[in-house]
Each structure stands twice: as structure tokens, then as C-alpha cells.
C-alpha positions as CSV (number, residue, x, y, z in Angstrom):
1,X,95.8,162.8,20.5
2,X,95.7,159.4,19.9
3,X,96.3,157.5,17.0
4,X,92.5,156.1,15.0
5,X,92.1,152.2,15.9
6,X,93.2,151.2,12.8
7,X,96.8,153.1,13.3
8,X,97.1,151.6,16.8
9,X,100.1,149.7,17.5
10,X,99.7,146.0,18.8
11,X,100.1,144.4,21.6
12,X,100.3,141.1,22.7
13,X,98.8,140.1,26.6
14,X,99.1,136.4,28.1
15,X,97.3,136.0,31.6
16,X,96.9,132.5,33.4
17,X,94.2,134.0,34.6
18,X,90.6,136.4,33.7
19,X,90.3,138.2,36.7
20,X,89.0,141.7,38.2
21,X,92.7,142.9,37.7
22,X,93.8,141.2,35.0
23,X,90.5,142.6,32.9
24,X,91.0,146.0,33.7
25,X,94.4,146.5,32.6
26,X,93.5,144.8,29.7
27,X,90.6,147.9,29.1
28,X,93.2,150.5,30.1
29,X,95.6,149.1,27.0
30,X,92.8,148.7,25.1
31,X,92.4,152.7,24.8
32,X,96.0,152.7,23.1
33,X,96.6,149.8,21.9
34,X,95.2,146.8,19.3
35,X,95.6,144.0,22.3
36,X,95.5,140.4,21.5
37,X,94.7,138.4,24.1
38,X,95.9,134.9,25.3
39,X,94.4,133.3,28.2
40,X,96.5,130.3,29.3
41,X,94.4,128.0,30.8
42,X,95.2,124.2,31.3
43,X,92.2,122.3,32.6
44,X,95.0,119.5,34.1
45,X,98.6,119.4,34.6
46,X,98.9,116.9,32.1
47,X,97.1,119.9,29.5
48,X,99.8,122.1,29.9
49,X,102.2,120.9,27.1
50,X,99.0,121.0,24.8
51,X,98.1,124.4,25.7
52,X,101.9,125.6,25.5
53,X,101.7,124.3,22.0
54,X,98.7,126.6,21.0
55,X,100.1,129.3,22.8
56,X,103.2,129.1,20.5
57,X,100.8,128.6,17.5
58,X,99.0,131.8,19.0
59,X,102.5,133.7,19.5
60,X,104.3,133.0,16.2
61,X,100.9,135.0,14.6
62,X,101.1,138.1,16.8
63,X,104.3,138.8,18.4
64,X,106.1,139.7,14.9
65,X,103.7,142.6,13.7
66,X,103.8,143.5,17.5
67,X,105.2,146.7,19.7
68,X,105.3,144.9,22.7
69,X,104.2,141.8,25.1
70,X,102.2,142.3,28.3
71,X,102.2,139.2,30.7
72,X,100.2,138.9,33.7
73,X,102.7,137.2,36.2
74,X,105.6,134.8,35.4
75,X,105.3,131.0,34.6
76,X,104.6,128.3,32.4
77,X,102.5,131.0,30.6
78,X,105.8,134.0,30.5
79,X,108.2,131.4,28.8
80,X,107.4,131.5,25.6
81,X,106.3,135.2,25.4
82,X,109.5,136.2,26.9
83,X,112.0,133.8,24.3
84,X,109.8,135.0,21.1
85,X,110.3,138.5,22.6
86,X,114.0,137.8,22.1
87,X,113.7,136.2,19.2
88,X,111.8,138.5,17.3
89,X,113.5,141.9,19.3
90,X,110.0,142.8,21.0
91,X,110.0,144.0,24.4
92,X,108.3,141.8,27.1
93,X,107.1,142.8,30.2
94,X,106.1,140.7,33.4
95,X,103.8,142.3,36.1
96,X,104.5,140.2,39.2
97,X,101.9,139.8,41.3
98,X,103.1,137.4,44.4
99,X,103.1,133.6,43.7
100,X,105.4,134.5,41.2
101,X,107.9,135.5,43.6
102,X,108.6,133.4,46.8
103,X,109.3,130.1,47.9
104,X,107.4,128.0,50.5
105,X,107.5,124.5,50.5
106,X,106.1,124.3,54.3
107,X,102.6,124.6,52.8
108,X,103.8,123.9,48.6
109,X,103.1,127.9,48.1
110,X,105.5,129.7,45.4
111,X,106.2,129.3,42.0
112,X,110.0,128.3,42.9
113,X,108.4,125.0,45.4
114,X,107.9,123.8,42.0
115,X,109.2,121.8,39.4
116,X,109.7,122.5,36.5
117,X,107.5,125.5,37.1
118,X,110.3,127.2,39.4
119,X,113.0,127.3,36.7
120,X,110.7,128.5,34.1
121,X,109.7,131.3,36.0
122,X,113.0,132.0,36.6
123,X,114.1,132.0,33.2
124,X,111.4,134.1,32.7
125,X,112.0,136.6,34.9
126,X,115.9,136.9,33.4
127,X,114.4,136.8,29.5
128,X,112.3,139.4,30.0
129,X,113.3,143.0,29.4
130,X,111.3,144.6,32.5
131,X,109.4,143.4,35.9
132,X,106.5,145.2,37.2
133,X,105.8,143.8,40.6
134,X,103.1,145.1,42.5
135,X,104.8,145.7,45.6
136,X,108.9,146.3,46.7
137,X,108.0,142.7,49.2
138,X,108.2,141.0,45.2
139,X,111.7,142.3,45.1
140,X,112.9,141.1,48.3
141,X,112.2,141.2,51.5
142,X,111.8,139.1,55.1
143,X,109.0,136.5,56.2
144,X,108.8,136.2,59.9
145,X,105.3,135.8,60.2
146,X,105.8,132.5,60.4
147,X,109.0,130.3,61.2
148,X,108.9,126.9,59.6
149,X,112.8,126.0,59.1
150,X,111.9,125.0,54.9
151,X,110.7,127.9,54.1
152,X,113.7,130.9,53.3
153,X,113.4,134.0,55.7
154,X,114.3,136.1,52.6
155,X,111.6,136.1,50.1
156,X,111.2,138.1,46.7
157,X,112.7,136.8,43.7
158,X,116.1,138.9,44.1
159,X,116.0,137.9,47.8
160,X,116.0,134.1,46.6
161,X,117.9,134.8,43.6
162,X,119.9,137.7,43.5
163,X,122.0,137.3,40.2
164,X,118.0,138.4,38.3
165,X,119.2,141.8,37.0
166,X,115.9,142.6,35.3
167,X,115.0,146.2,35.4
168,X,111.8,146.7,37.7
169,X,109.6,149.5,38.5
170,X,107.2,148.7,41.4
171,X,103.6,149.6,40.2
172,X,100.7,149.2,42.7
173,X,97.0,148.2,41.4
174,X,94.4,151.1,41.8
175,X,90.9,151.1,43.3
176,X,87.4,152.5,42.3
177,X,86.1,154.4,45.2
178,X,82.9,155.0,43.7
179,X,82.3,151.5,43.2
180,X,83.5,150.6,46.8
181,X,82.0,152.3,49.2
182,X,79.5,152.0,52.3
183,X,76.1,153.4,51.9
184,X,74.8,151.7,54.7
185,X,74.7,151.1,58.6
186,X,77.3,149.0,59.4
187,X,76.4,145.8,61.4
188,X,78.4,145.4,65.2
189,X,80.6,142.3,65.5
190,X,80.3,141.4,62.1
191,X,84.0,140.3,60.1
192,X,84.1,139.1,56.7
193,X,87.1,137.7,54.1
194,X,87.0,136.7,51.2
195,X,89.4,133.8,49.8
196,X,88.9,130.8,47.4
197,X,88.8,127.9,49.7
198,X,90.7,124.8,48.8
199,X,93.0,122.8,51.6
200,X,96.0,124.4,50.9
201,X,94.5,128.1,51.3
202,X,92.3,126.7,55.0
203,X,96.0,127.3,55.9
204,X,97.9,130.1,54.2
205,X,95.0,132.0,53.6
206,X,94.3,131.8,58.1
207,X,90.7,130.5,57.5
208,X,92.1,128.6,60.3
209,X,92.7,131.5,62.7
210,X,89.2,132.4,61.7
211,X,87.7,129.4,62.8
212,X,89.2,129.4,66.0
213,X,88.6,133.2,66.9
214,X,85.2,132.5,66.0
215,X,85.0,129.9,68.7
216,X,86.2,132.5,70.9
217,X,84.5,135.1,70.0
218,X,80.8,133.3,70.0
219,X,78.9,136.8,70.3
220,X,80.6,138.0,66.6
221,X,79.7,136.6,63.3
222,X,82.3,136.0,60.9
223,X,81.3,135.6,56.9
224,X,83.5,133.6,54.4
225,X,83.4,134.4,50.7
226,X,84.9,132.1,48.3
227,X,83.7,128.5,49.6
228,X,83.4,126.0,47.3
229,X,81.7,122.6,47.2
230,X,84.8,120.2,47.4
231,X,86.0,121.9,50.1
232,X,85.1,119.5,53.4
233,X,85.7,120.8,56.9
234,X,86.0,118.9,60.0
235,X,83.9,121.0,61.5
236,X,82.3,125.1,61.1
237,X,81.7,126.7,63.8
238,X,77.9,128.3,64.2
239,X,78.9,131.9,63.5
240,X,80.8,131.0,61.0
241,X,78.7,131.7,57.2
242,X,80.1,130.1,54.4
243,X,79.3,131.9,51.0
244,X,80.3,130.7,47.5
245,X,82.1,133.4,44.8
246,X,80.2,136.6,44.6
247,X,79.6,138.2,41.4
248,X,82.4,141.2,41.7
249,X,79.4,144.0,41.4
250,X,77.6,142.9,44.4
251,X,80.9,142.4,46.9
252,X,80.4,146.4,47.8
253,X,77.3,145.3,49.3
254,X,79.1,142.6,51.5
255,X,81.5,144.8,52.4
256,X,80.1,147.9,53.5
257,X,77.7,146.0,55.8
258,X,80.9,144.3,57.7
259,X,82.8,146.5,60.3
260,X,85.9,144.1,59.8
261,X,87.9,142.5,57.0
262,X,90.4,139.5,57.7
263,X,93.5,139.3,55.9
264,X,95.3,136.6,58.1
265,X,97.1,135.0,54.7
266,X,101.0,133.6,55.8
267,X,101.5,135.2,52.3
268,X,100.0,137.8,50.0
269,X,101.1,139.9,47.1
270,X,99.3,142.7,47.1
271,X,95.7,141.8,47.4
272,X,93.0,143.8,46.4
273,X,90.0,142.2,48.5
274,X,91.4,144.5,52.1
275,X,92.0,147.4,49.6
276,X,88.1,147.4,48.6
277,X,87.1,146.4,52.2
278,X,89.2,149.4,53.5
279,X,87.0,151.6,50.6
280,X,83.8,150.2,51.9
281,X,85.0,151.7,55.7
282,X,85.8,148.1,57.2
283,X,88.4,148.4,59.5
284,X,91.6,145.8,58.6
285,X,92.7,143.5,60.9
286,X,95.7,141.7,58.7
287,X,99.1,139.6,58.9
288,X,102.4,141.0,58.9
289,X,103.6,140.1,55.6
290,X,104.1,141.4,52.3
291,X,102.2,144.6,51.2
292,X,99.3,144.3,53.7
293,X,101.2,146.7,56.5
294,X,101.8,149.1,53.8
295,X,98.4,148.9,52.8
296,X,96.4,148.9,56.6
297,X,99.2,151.8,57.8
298,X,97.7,152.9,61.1
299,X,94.0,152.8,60.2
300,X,93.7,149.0,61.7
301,X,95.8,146.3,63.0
302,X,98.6,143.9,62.9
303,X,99.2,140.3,63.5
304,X,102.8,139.8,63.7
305,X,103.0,136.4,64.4
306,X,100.6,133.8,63.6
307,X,99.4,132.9,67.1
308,X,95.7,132.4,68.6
309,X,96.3,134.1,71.7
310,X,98.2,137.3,69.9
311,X,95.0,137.3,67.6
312,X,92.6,136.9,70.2
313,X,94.2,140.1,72.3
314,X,94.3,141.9,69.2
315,X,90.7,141.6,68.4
316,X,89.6,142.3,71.7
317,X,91.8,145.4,71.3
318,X,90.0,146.2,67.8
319,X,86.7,145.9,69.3
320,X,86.5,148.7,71.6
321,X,87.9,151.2,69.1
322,X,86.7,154.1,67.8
323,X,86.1,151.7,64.6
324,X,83.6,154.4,62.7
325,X,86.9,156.7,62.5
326,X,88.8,154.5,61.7
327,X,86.2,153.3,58.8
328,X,86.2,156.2,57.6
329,X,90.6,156.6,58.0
330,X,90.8,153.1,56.1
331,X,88.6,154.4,53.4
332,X,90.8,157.6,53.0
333,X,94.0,156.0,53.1
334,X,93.3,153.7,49.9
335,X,91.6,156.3,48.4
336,X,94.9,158.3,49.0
337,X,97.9,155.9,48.1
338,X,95.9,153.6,45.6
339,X,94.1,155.9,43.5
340,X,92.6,154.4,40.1
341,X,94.7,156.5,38.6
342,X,98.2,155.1,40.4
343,X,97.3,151.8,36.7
344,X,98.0,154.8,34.7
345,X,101.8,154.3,34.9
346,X,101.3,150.9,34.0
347,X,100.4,152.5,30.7
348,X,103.1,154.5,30.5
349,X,105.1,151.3,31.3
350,X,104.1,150.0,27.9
351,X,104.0,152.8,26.2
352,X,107.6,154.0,26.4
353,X,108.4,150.2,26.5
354,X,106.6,150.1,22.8
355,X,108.1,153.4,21.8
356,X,104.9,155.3,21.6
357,X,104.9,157.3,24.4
358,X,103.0,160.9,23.4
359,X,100.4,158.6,21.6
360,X,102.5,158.2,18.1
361,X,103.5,155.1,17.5
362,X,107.8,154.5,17.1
């Protein structure tokens, strides 16, 4: 049993930022532990001494009367945590979720393209007493997606920097299929993604794939969730829609009316937008880097290389599929390997890290 509320031990959890993720582990510590929350959130660059200070202020309360320290990713936000973990003897913990992890200063992607924020993560990521990353790709691994001579073939923070010792245990996130899933007909030639535009991400994020296949694909309709209004284009093509954020209850519906999600990012983590696509039966059509092969497996398709004509021969191939079978195979497969159970040894992360594993507290 667990322990009443008021006998629950404490912990405290820093995120840079409050999203789908980053809320529900905070519910699933919630059921076992008193969490205090920091949300790190500089409004400029310049802000982020100022909000370092506060978090400090915020730390120097909490972390002494605490069992253990939860941060979402490593950065500016994971240095402090992780030298008041030391100081006081509390463990810390980072869950690493990609940016965190790689360099590429081709496009200015990666936590380590930038200073100072590249040597505080890595202090971070040596300070603290165990990694979480969400994928083995965090750890180390190869980038030959694409093959711009600045950015490091080897990516992962041990393939960058291999004297980071840290204990890891690679825990993936976990989806709801009840929440995703496709109660209605599906709509031929439709594709959708969903990314938060800015100019960077037109690139790495391959809106700029998408905008070309749509130009040579004029019969299919391609949906972009995410746009914002600062974003300017040079030019969208006709059957290209451009959406603003969705409200994360109504994406099912977005979803399960697609036959194809687009996950043509030169870099992800693990994301979880193709994971709830895949739940809502769209078949993935997605890059060849980081988790997304482990995630599509066979039930879609690959880009290897970032290339028009390789994407173009690969749609073509996509589109005369059996695609409701493999709908239905995409759904299975996440409901299969990324269970919302697979969070629960998250928990038990943090609890054996905080000594209270069999719900007493050390």
C-alpha cells in the first residue's frame, strides 16, 4: 500500500517545458510522491540568469527535505538541480529526450552547438547520478541521413563525449490507445504532420520535403499542424493546409481522418506525434534517424536519405499499398512496444532512486 499524502516522500521536478509528456509523468509521480514543481521558463535569453536566480531561491527550499530530483532533459534548467543534488546528497535524475543529446551546427540544432548551453549540459549530464534517455540513439549512435561535413556522424552524448560515465537506463514514453484511435473513414491521399513551425524547423523538421512532394503530388492533400503567425513562407503550395496548435484532445480527430503521417525531421528524439498517428491507423512514412525506425518497424516506410526523388519513389510506393493493413499493423505495433504502462518503470526509476521502492519511504 501506499503511504497517506501527508507521509509521502518529496520530490522535486524541473522541466523547461509543460508539455503532453512532461505533464503526465508529473501525474504518475504524483500518485507516490509530494512533487514540487519548477517550470523554467525564460521569456529572453537575456532572462535566463534571472530565472536561474529564482530557481536557486526555489531549490535551496525543496531539495533539502527532498528524496529525490526529477529533471525533464539536461540544460540551463539541470545545472543547478544536479550541483544542489550533490551538495545536499539527493539523487538527481535527467530524462533525456533528444536536443539534449547531439550536436549540429549545420542547421544550430543540439544542446552542445551552443554556448554556454553545451558545457552546462554536459556538466549536467556528469553531476547527475542517473540518465534516462528515451531511446539507445541518446546514448550513441550514427547520423547519415544527412551528410553536411560540421555536423559529427556519431551522435548521442557518449558518442560525442565518451568519458560521461553516468549510469543510464533507456526508458521509452507510453501511449493511450484509447485516446488515439480511428473511429472514422479514413480520407484517400490525405498526409498530415504536426511540427511547431519556426525557420529553423522548415528545415530539420522536412516541412521542406513536404512542400515539394506536395508540388508533385497535386492530387494529395497534405495538412500542417503547428503553424504559427511569424512564420513567413515564400510560397504554400495549394494543397498544402496550414493549421495553428491543436488543443491535444482534439489531435485524435486529425489524425484518424489522415491515411499518412510525415515524420521527415533530420533529427528526432523519440517523438510522440508518429507514435499517436500510428495509434490512430495512419500509416508512417519517416526519416532514418534516431528512434523513428524503431518506432515505424515494418508497418510503413523509410527515407534514408534526404532526397526529393528518393521521397517521391517512396510515396508512390506507399500509395498503392495495402495501407488499411497496414493502419491497422501501425496501430498494433505501438500499442505493442509502447504500452502506457512501458512510464511505469520510470516510477520505479525514482522510486528505488528515492529509496522507497515497495511504497515505504527509506
Amino acid at each position: 500500500m501506499h503511504a497517506g499524502k501527508g507521509n509521502r516522500p518529496k520530490l522535486v521536478y524541473c522541466t523547461p517545458v509543460m508539455v503532453s509528456f512532461a505533464r503526465n509523468d508529473i501525474a504518475l509521480l504524483e500518485g507516490r510522491f509530494r512533487v514540487a514543481v519548477h517550470h523554467f521558463r525564460p521569456r529572453r535569453k537575456w532572462h535566463t540568469p534571472f530565472v536561474l536566480l529564482r530557481q536557486l531561491l526555489f531549490l535551496l527550499r525543496r531539495v533539502p527535505g527532498s528524496a529525490v530530483v526529477v529533471c525533464q532533459f539536461a540544460g540551463y534548467h539541470s545545472w543547478l538541480p544536479c550541483i544542489l543534488g550533490r551538495l545536499f546528497r539527493k539523487p538527481v535524475l535527467l530524462v533525456l529526450g533528444g536536443t539534449d543529446c547531439v550536436k549540429f551546427p549545420s542547421i544550430g540544432y543540439g544542446n552542445f552547438s551552443r554556448w554556454p548551453l553545451g558545457p552546462v549540459t554536459r556538466w549536467s549530464l556528469a553531476l547527475a547520478d542517473h540518465l534516462a534517455p528515451v531511446d539507445e540513439c541518446l546514448v550513441d549512435g550514427l547520423h547519415e541521413y544527412t551528410a553536411d561535413p560540421r555536423d559529427p556522424v556519431r551522435q548521442g552524448y557518449r558518442g560525442l563525449y565518451p568519458q560521461i560515465g553516468t549510469p543510464y537506463t533507456v526508458i521509452a514514453y507510453g501511449y493511450d490507445p484509447q485516446r488515439f484511435r480511428c473511429d472514422v473513414a479514413k480520407e484517400p491521399f490525405t498526409f498530415i504532420t504536426a511540427a511547431q513551425m519556426n525557420k529553423p524547423n522548415f528545415h530539420r523538421k522536412g516541412i521542406d520535403l513536404i512542400f515539394a512532394m506536395a508540388d508533385r503530388f497535386p492530387h494529395c492533400r497534405f495538412t500542417i499542424l503547428g503553424n504559427t503567425p511569424s512564420m513567413v513562407y515564400d510560397r504554400v503550395p495549394p494543397n498544402v493546409a496550414l493549421h495553428g496548435f491543436i488543443p491535444y484532445e482534439e489531435l485524435p480527430a486529425f489524425y484518424a481522418r489522415h491515411r499518412f503521417y510525415l515524420q521527415l525531421s533530420m533529427w528526432e528524439g523519440f517523438p510522440s506525434a508518429p507514435c499517436e498517428a500510428m495509434l490512430c491507423e495512419c500509416v508512417p512514412i519517416a526519416s532514418s534517424v534516431a528512434a523513428l525506425p524503431r518506432i515505424v518497424g515494418d508497418t510503413g516506410f523509410i527515407l534514408r536519405k534526404k532526397d526529393e526523388d528518393a521521397l517521391e519513389a517512396l510515396i508512390h510506393e506507399a500509395l498503392g499499398a495495402d495501407l488499411d493493413a497496414l493502419g491497422r499493423k501501425a496501430r498494433q505495433r505501438i500499442m505493442e512496444h509502447f504500452p502506457p504502462t512501458e512510464r511505469l518503470k520510470f516510477l520505479r526509476l525514482v522510486e528505488r532512486m528515492a529509496g522507497v521502492e515497495g511504497g515505504t519511504a527509506g
